[in-house]
C-alpha positions in Angstrom: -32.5 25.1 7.4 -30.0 24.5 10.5 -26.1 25.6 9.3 -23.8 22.5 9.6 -20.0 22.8 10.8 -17.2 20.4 11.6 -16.0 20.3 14.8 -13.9 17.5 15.0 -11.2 15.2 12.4 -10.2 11.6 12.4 -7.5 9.8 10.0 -5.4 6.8 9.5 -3.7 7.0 5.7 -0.4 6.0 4.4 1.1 9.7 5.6 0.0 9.3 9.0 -1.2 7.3 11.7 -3.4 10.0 12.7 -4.6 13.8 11.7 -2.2 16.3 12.6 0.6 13.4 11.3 -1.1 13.2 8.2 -1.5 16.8 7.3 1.9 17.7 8.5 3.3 15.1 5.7 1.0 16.6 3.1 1.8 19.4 3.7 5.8 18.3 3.4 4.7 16.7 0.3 5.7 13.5 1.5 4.7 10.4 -0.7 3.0 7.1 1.4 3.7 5.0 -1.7 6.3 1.9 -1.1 6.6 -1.8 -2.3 3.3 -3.8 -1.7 4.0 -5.6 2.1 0.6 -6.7 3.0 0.9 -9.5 0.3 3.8 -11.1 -1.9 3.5 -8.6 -5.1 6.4 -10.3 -6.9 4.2 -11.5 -10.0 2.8 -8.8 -10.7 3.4 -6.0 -12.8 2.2 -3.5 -10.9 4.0 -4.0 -7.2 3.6 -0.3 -5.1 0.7 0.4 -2.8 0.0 3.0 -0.2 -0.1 1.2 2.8 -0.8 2.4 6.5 2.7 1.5 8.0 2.4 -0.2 11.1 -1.0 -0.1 11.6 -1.6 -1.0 15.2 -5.5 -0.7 16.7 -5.5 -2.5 20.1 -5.5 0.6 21.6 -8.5 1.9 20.2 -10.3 -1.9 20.2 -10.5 -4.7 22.3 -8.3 -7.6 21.3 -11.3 -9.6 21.1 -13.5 -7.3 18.6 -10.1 -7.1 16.7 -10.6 -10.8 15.4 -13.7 -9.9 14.1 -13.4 -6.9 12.2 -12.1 -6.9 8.7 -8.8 -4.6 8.4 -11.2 -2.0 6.8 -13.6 -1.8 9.4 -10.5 -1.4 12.2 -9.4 1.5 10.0 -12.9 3.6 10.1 -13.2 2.5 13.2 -9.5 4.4 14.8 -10.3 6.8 12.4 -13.8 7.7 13.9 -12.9 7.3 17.6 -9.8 10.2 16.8 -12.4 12.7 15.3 -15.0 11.5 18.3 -12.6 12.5 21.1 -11.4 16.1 18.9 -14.9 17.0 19.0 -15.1 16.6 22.4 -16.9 13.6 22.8 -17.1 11.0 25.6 -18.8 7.7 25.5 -20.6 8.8 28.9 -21.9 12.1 27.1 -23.5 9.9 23.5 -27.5 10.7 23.1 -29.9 9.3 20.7 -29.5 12.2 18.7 -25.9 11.3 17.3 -25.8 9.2 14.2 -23.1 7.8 11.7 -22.9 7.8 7.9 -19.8 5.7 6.9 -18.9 3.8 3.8 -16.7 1.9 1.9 -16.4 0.8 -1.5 -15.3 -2.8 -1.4 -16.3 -3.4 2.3 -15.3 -6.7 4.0 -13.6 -8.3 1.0 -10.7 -9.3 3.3 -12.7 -11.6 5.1 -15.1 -12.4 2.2 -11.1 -14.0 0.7 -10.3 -15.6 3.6 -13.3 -17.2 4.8 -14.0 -18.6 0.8 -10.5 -19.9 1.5 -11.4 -21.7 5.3 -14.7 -23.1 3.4 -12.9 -24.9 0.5 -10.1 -26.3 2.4 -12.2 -26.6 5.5 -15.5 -27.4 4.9 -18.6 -25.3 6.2 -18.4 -26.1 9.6 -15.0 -23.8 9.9 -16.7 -21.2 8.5 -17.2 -18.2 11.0 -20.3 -17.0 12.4 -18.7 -13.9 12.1 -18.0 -13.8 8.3 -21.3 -12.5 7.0 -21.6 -9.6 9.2 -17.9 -8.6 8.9 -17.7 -8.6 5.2 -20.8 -6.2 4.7 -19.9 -2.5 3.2 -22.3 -1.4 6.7 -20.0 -3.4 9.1 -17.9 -0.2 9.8 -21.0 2.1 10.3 -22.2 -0.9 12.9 -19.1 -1.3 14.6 -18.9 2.2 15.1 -22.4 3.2 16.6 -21.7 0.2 18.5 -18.0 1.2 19.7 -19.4 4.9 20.8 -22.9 4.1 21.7 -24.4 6.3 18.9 -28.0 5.2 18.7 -29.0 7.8 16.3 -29.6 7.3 12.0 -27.0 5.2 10.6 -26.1 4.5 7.4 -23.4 3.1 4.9 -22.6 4.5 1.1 -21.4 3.0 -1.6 -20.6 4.6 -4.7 -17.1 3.9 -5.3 -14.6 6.1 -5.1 -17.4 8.9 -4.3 -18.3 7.2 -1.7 -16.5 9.2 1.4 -17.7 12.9 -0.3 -21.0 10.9 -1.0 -20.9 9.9 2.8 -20.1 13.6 4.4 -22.6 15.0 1.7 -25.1 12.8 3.3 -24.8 13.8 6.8 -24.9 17.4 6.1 -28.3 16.7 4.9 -29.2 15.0 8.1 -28.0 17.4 10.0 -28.9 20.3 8.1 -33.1 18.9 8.2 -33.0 18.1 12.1 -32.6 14.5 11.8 -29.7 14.3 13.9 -27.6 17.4 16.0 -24.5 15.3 15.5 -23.1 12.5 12.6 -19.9 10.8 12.4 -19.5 10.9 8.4 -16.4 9.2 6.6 -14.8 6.0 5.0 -12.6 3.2 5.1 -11.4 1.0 2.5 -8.6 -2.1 3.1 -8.2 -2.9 -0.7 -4.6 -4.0 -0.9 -4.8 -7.4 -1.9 -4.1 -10.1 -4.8 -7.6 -9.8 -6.3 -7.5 -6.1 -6.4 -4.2 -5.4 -8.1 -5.8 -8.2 -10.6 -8.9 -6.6 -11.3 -7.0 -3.3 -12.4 -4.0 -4.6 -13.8 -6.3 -5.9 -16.3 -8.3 -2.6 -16.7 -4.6 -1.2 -17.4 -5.8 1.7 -14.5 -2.1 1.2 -12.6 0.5 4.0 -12.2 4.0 2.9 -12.1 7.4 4.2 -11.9 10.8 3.0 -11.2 10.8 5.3 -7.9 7.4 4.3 -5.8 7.4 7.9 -4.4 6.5 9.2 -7.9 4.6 6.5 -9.3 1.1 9.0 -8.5 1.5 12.3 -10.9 -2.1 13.9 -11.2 -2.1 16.1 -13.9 1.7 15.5 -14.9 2.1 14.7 -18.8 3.7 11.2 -18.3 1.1 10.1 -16.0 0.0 6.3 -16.5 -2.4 5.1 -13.7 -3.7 6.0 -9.9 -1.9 4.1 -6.9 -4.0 2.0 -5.3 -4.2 2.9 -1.3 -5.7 2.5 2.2 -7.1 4.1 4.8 -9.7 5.9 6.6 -10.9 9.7 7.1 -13.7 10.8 9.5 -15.9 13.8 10.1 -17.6 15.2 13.3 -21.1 17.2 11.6 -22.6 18.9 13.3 -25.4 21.3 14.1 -24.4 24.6 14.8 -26.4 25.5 17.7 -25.6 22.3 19.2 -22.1 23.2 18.9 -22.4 26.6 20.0 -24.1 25.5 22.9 -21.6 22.9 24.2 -18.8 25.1 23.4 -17.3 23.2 20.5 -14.1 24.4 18.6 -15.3 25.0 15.1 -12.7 23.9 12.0 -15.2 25.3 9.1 -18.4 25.2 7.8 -19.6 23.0 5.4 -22.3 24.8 2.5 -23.2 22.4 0.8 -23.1 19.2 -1.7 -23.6 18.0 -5.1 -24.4 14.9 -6.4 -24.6 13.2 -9.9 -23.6 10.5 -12.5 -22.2 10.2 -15.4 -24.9 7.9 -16.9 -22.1 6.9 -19.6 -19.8 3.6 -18.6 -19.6 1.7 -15.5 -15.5 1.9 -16.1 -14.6 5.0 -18.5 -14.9 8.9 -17.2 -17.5 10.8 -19.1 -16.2 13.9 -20.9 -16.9 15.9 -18.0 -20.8 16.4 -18.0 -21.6 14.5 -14.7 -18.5 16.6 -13.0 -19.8 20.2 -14.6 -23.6 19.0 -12.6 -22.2 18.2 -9.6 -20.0 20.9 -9.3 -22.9 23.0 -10.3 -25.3 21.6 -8.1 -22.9 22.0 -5.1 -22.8 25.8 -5.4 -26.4 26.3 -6.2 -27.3 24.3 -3.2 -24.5 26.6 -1.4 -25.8 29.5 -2.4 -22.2 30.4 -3.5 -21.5 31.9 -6.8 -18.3 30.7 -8.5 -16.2 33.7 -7.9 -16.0 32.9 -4.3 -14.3 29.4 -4.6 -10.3 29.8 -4.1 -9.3 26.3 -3.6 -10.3 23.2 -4.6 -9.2 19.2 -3.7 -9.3 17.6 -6.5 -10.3 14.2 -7.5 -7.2 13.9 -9.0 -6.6 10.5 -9.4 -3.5 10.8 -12.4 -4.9 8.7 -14.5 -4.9 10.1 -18.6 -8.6 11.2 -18.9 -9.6 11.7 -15.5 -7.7 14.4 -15.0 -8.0 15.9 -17.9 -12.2 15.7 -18.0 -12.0 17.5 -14.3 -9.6 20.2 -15.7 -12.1 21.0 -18.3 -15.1 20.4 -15.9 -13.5 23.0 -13.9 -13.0 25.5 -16.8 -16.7 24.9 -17.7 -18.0 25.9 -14.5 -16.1 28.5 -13.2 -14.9 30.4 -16.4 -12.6 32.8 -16.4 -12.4 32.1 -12.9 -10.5 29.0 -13.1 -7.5 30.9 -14.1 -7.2 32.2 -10.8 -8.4 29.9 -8.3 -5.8 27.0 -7.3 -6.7 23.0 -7.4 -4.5 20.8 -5.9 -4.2 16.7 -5.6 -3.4 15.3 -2.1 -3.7 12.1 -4.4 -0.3 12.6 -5.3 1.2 11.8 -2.3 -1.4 9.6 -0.3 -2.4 7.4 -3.1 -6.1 6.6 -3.9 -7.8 5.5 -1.5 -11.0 4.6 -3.2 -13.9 4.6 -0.9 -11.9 6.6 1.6 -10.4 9.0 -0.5 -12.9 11.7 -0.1 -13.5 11.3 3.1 -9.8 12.0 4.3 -9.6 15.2 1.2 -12.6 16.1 3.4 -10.5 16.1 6.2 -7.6 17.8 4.3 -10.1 20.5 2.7 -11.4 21.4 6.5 -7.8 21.8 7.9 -6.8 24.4 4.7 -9.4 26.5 5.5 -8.5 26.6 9.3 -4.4 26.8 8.2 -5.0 29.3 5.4 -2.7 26.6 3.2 -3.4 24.7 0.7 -1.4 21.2 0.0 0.4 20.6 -3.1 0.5 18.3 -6.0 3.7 16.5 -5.8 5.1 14.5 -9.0 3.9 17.2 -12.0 7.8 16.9 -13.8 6.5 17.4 -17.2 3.3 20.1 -17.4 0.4 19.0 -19.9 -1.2 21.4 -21.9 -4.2 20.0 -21.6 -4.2 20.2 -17.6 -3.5 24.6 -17.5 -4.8 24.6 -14.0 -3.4 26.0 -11.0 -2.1 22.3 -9.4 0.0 24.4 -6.4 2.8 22.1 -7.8 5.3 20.5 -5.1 4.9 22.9 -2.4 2.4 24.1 0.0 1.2 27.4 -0.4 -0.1 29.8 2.0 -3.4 32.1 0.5 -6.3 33.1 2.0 -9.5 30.6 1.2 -12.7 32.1 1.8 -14.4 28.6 0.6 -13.4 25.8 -1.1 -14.5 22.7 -2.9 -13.5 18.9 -2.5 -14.4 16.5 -5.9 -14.8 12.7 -5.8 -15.7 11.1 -9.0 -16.1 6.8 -8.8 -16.4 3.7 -11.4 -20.3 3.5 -11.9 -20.0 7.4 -13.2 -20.6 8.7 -9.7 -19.7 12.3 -8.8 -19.7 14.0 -5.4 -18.9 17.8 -4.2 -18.9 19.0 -1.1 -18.8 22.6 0.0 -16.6 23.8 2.7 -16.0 27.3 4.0 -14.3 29.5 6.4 -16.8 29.8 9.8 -18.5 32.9 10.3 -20.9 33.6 13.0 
């Protein structure tokens, strides 16, 4: 089997406009939560998102493609085109042999709101010919190969809020059996709006607090509910002899990926089981044995029995280990941003192996006994990480791991 490494980063999240933004605020511990903008939150009782602030594309697309693309796909797409140009990439340069694997969990629903609206006030005929292919979860995937001139697989996942560690786990498998020497892999998700904040305000899923900034507290005692967020993360995979050969920096390795499900509840976290197999399955397929692990992203998402499953999940799996490996949340300050999430804690697990530091968990005021981890609470902390794990669990029960260690020839 080929070895796989990352050799270039992409991000737009509400901590950053781009990468090295981004990870300098994580590592800050600066919170992207603020007062919904994007729509009039006043009714409801929930009212803080994690916005991009002032999100501006035109200069990575065309005025003209901008009126086409739902706010997710623009996202994903200025997201991709950053870790396409870190990798070294031109346009001129693309072959046949460079795919994309991108997802979303909600996709175009933007667009699928707004043109519903045109048609009932409207009538069909003011419908746009560009609604149906916008609103599709594979419109970013699309718009990307198209954008870059990638004519190589292409794909879009949905699984949630597994869906970016389902979509970088996925191209490391086409890269790693020779289907492709290069894959974009990542997510993108635009779900601030009305509907959403509906949907869970009646599951009662919401974080709040009276200061926004501390409204998302993985693994804190008092914590209530996850923040709802967007933005986008993106991976360069690639092949390592492909790499080698064009002279490519190298940010790590990635080892491998696990995948399962809970097969319990479409809404509720299962006590753990589906996390403890993918976890497993991750470093079996790694070939890593537990004791090497020193950091892991965590899904993390502060909700009551999510974090507390993944806690145990983790004692499960690594033992006595877990006592001295750390696990932090970068939840806690960007927000979750549901099909993206994983994809951009990709991007933040790749740039603490290469920084030897791993992000904290901001917002832990009140420590839970039943969450005795490790959290690497409120500040960053410098420690050598040898390899280190990123978790994304989603509604539907599905669970994603990926691998990610320090490059060795």
């Amino acid at each position: 089997m080929k070895r796989v490494v990352i050799t270039g980063l992409g991000a737009v999240t509400p901590i950053g406009s781009d990468v090295p933004s981004s990870w300098a605020a994580a590592l800050e511990g600066q919170s992207g939560v603020a007062r919904v903008t994007l729509f009039d939150p006043t009714d409801f009782p929930v009212q803080i998102g994690g916005e991009v602030k002032g999100f501006d594309p035109t200069g990575a697309v065309e005025p003209k493609e901008l009126r086409r693309m739902d706010r997710y796909t623009q996202l994903g797409l200025v997201a991709a085109q950053e870790a396409f140009a870190d990798a070294g990439f031109t346009k001129n340069g693309v072959q046949d042999d460079f795919g994309v694997v991108f997802g979303s969990a909600a996709g175009g629903l933007g667009t699928l709101l707004e043109q519903q609206k045109v048609f009932e006030e409207r009538g069909l005929r003011r419908v746009s010919p560009f609604f149906l292919p916008n609103m599709l979860p594979d419109s970013c995937s699309g718009h990307i190969a198209i954008a870059l001139g990638l004519r190589g697989p292409n794909m879009a996942v949905v699984s949630a809020c597994a869906t970016g560690n389902h979509a970088v786990g996925e191209a490391f498998h086409t890269v790693r059996r020779g289907d492709a020497a290069v894959v974009i892999a990542g997510g993108a998700e635009a779900p601030i709006l009305p509907v959403i904040f509906a949907g869970f305000t009646a599951m009662r899923a919401l974080g709040n607090h009276p200061d926004p900034t501390q409204a998302s507290r993985p693994f804190d005692k008092d914590r209530n509910g996850f923040v709802i967020s967007e933005g986008a993360g993106a991976l360069v995979v690639e092949d390592l002899d492909h790499a080698i050969a064009r002279g490519a920096r190298i940010y790590a390795e990635l080892l491998g990926y696990g995948s399962s499900n809970d097969a319990f509840d479409m809404a509720a976290p299962a006590e753990g089981d589906g996390a403890v197999s993918c976890m497993t399955r991750a470093l079996r397929t790694s070939e890593v044995t537990a004791d090497r692990v020193d950091y892991i992203n965590a899904h993390g998402t502060g909700t009551p029995l999510n974090d507390k499953f993944e806690t145990d999940a983790v004692h499960r799996v690594f033992g006595e280990h877990a006592g001295h490996l750390a696990m932090s949340s970068t939840k806690s300050m960007t927000g979750h941003m549901m099909g993206a999430a994983g994809a951009v804690e990709a991007v933040f697990t790749t740039l603490a192996i290469r920084d030897q530091v791993m992000p904290p968990t901001i917002n832990i005021r009140t420590p839970d006994p039943e969450c005795d981890l490790d959290y690497v609470p409120d500040t960053a902390r410098r420690a050598p990480i040898r390899v280190a794990l990123s978790n994304s669990f989603g509604l539907g029960g599905h669970n994603a791991t990926v691998v990610f260690a320090r490059f060795e020839k």
